[in-house]
C-alpha positions in Angstrom: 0.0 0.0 0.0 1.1 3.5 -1.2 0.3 6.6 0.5 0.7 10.3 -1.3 0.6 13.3 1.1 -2.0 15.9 -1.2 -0.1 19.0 -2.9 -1.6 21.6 -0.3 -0.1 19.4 3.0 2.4 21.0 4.5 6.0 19.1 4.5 7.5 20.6 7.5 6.7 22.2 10.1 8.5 25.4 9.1 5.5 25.6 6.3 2.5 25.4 9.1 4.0 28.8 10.8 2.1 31.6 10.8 2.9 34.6 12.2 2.0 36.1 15.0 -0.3 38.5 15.9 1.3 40.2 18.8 0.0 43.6 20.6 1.4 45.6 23.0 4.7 47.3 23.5 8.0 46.5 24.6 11.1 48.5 25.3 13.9 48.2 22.9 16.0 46.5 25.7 13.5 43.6 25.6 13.8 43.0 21.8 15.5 39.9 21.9 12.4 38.8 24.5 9.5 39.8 22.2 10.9 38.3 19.2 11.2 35.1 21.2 7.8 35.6 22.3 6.4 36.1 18.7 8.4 33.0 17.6 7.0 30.5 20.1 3.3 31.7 19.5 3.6 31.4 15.6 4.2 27.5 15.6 0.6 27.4 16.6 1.3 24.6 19.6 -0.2 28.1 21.6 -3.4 29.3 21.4 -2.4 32.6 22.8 -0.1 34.0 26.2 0.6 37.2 27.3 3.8 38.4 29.4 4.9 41.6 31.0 7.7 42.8 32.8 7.9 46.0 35.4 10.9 47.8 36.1 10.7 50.3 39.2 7.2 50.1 38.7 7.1 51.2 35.7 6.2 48.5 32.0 9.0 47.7 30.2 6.9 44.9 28.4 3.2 44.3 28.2 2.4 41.9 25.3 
């Protein structure tokens, strides 16, 4: 027996990423955290998460 994966399945699991819609804001400090962030939530194991971080009191993050 013989099975064919159809044209429009995806092969890997880089082609089932979508990216993600992210909101919020972030200080430039935190860039390398929010584009982690955005990377974990477009494979789609996530159906969505938020973080934020305070500094003094004050948001550095809120996404």
């Amino acid at each position: 027996m013989s099975v064919h994966a159809d044209e429009d399945t995806p092969n890997s699991a880089a082609e089932t990423m979508m990216p993600a819609n992210i909101d919020g804001k972030s200080d430039e400090r935190f860039g390398a955290l929010r584009e982690t962030f955005e990377d974990e939530l477009s494979h789609g194991d996530e159906l969505g998460a938020s973080v934020a971080v305070t500094i003094d009191g004050e948001f550095a993050v809120d996404l």
